[in-house]
N, C-alpha and C positions, 0 to 999 in steps of 0.2 A: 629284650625289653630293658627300658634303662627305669630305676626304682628312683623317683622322686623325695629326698629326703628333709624335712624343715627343721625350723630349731628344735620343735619339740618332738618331731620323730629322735634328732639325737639327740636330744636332752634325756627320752625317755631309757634308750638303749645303749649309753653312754657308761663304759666300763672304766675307771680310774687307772686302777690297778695295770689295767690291760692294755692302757695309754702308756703309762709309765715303761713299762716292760718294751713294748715296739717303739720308744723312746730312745732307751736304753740300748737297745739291739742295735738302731740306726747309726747314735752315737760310734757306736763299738766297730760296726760294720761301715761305715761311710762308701758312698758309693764315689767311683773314681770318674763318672763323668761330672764335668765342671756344671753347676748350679746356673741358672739363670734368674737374676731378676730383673724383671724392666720395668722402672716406672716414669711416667714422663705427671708434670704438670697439665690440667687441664683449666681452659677459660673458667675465671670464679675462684671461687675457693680451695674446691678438688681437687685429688689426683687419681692417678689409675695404676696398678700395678699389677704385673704380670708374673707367677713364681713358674718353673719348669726345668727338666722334668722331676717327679717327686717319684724317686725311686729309693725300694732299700732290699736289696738282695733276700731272698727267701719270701716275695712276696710276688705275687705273679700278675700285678697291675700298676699303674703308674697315674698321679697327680697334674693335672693342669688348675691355677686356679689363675682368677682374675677377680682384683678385686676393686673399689672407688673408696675413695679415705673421703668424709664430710667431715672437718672437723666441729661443727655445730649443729650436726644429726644426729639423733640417738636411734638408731647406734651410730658412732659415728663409720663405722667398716660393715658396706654391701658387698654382695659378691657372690658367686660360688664354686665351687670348687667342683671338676670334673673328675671321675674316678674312672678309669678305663682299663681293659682287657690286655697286659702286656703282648701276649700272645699275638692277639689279631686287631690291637686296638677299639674294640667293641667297647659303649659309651655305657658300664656299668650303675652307673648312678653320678646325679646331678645333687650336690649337696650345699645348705646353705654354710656361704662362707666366714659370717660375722662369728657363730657360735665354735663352729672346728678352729678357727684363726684364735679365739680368746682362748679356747682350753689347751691347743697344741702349747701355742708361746707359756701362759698360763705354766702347763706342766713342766714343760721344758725349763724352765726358768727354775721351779722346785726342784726336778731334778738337780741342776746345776747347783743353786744354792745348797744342798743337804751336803754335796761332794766337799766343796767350798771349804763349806762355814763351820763355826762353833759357837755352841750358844743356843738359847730358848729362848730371850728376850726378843722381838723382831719388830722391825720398824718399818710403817707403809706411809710413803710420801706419794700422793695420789692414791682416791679413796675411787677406783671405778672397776669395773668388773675386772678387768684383767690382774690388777692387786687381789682381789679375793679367790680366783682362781690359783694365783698361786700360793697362800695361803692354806689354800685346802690343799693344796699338794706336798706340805714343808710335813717331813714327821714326828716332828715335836715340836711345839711352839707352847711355852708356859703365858707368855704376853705379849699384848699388841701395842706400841707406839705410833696412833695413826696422824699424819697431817694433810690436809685439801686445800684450795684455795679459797672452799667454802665451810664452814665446822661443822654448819647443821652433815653434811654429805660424811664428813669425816665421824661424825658422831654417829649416824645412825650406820656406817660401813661394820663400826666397833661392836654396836648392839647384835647388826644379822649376826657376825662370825660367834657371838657364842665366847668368847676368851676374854680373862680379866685383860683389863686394860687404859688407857689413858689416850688425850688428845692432846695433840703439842700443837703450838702455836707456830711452831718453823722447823724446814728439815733439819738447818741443824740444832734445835732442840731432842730431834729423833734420833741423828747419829751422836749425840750424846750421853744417849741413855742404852740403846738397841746394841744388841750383836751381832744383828745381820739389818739391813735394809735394803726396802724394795723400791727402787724407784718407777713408776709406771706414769708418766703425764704428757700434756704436749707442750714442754718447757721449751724455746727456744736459746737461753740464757741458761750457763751452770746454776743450780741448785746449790752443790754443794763444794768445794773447795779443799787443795791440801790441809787447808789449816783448820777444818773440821776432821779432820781423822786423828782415829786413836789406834794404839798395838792391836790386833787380833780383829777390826770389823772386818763386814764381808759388807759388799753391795753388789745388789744385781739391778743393773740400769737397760729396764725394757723401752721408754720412753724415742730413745735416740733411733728410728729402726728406720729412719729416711733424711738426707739432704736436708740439714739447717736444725734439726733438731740436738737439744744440749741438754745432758744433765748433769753430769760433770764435769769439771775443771780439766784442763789441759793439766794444770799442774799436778794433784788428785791424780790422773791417768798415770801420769810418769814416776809417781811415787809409788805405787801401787803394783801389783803381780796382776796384771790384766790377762781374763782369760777368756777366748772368743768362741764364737762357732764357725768361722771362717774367716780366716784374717785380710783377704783381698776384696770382701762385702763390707767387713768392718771400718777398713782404711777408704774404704769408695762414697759409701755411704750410712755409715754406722757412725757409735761413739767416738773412736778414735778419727776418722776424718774429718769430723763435723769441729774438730777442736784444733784439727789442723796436724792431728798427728801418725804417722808411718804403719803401714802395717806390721813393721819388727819393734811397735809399741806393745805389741802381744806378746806375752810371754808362753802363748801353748792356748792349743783348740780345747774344747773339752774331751774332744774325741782321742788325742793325746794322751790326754789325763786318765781316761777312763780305761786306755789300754796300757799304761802305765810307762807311754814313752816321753811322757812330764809329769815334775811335778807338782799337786796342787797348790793345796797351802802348805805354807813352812811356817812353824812357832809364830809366834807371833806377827807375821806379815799381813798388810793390809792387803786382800782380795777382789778385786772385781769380776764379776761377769756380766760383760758385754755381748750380746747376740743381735743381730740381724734378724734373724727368720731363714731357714733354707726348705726348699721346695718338700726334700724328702719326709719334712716334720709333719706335712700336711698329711701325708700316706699313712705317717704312724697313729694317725686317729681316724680319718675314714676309711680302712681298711677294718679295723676293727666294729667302726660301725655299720659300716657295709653289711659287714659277716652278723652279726645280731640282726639287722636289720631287714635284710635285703626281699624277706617270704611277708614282711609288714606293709612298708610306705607304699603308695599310690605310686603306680608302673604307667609307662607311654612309650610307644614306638617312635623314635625319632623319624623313621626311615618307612612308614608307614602311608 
C-alpha cells in the first residue's frame, strides 16, 4: 500500500529537530552516486524539474520527485515527491511536494547558515515562506531586518515571526545593519554587490536555484569565501553560473566543512552559501515523515 501524504498530514507530523539531524547525517555522509537534476522549460511561463536519486546511506528508501515552478501561483512549486522501497523499489508513499521542498531547502539553508555565520542580528530579503522557514530554523536570532518588494508582505512576515525587529526599504539597507542575510526571491538581476559588504556578514542566497536566476554580484561572489552544496549544480545552474562564474568559484561544499576537510569561516571573511537543492535533502524530510506518518494518511494500491 502506498500512504497518501498532503500538506497537512506533513505539516501535522513534521519533526524539526528530526529534519535537522537526517540533514546533518546527509551532509556528513554524502552519497557517491552523482545527483541528478533535470529541468527543462515548459510553453508559458513554467518549468519542470526532475531531482534523482535521493539517497543517504543508513536509510533503506530512496526519493524521486517532480516538480512545476509557476512563478505567479501560490504556491508557486507543485509537485510530489515519490518515497520508495530501496530494497524492491515498492511506492511507499506519494508526498506533496511544495511543503517537503520549502522546509527541506528552508532547513538546510539554517543548517548552513548557523555553521557559517556570526551574529543575532539577521536580514530577510524576500518575505515568502521559504525565508520564514529558515528563520525558524537559525538558533538564535535577537532581530529581524526584513525587505519585499511589497512592505505590507514584509511587514506582516516581521509580525507572524514573533522577533523584535524593523523593515528596510532596500537590501542593501539590510546587509547594512544584519549579520547574516537571507536572501530567498525570484530576482533575475543582483540584489546585492561587492560594494555592499562588510568584514564578518554571511549570506545565504536561496533564490538563484535555476538558469537566469541572480542574486548576487559576480563581483560579491569573487570576493567572498563561497560555499556550495555541490559545485558542478552550482556552476551549471546555480549562483555561480548564472553570473558567469567557474565551479573553483567555490571555495568548499558544506559537506567539506562539516567533516572538517574545509574550512568555514575565517575571522572576519565575508561568507556565502550558495545551494542548488540535491535529491538526497528531499529523503532527509520524507523519511522522517513517512516514519511518523505512514499508520495515519489515506493508503491506495497503485497496483490494484
Amino acid at each position: 500500500m502506498t500512504v497518501l501524504l498532503t500538506r497537512s498530514d506533513i505539516l501535522r507530523v513534521l519533526d524539526v529537530p528530526a529534519v535537522l539531524d537526517a540533514l546533518r547525517h546527509g551532509f556528513r555522509h554524502a552519497s557517491p552516486i552523482e545527483p541528478l537534476r533535470i529541468r527543462t522549460d515548459l510553453p508559458g511561463p513554467g518549468t519542470a524539474t526532475a531531482l534523482l536519486p535521493g539517497l543517504i546511506p543508513g536509510i533503506p528508501a530512496y526519493t524521486v520527485k517532480v516538480n512545476a515552478k509557476f512563478p505567479g501561483a501560490t504556491p508557486a512549486l507543485r509537485g510530489v515527491v515519490c518515497l520508495h522501497d530501496l530494497a524492491d523499489g515498492t511506492l511507499l508513499a506519494l508526498m506533496d511536494s511544495s511543503t517537503l521542498t520549502a522546509y527541506r531547502t528552508g532547513l538546510a539553508a539554517a543548517l548552513a547558515t548557523d555553521v557559517l555565520s556570526s551574529g543575532t542580528v539577521v536580514g530577510v530579503v524576500g518575505a515568502g515562506a521559504q525565508s520564514a522557514v529558515t528563520v525558524a530554523g537559525l538558533t538564535e536570532v535577537t532581530r529581524l531586518v526584513v525587505h519585499d518588494l511589497h512592505a505590507d508582505r514584509a511587514s506582516d512576515f516581521l509580525a507572524r515571526q514573533g522577533i523584535p525587529g524593523a523593515v528596510a526599504s532596500s537590501p542593501q539597507e539590510v546587509a547594512a545593519v544584519a549579520d547574516v542575510v537571507i536572501l530567498a526571491t525570484w530576482s533575475r538581476e543582483p540584489l546585492l554587490t561587492a560594494a555592499d559588504l562588510k568584514p564578518g556578514l554571511h549570506l545565504t542566497t536561496l533564490g538563484a536555484d535555476e538558469p537566469g536566476k541572480v542574486e548576487l554580484s559576480a563581483d560579491l561572489l569573487s570576493a567572498a569565501r563561497v560555499i556550495v552544496d555541490d559545485r558542478a549544480l552550482v556552476a551549471k545552474m546555480g549562483a555561480l553560473g548564472n553570473v558567469g562564474l567557474a565551479a573553483d568559484a567555490a571555495h568548499a561544499t558544506l559537506t567539506e566543512v562539516l567533516t572538517g576537510a574545509a574550512d568555514g569561516r575565517r575571522a572576519d571573511e565575508v561568507t556565502v552559501y550558495a545551494p542548488v537543492g540535491l535529491p538526497w535533502q528531499d529523503l532527509a524530510i520524507a523519511w522522517p515523515v513517512y516514519q511518523a506518518a505512514q499508520h495515519d494518511g489515506q493508503a491506495i494500491d497503485f497496483l490494484s
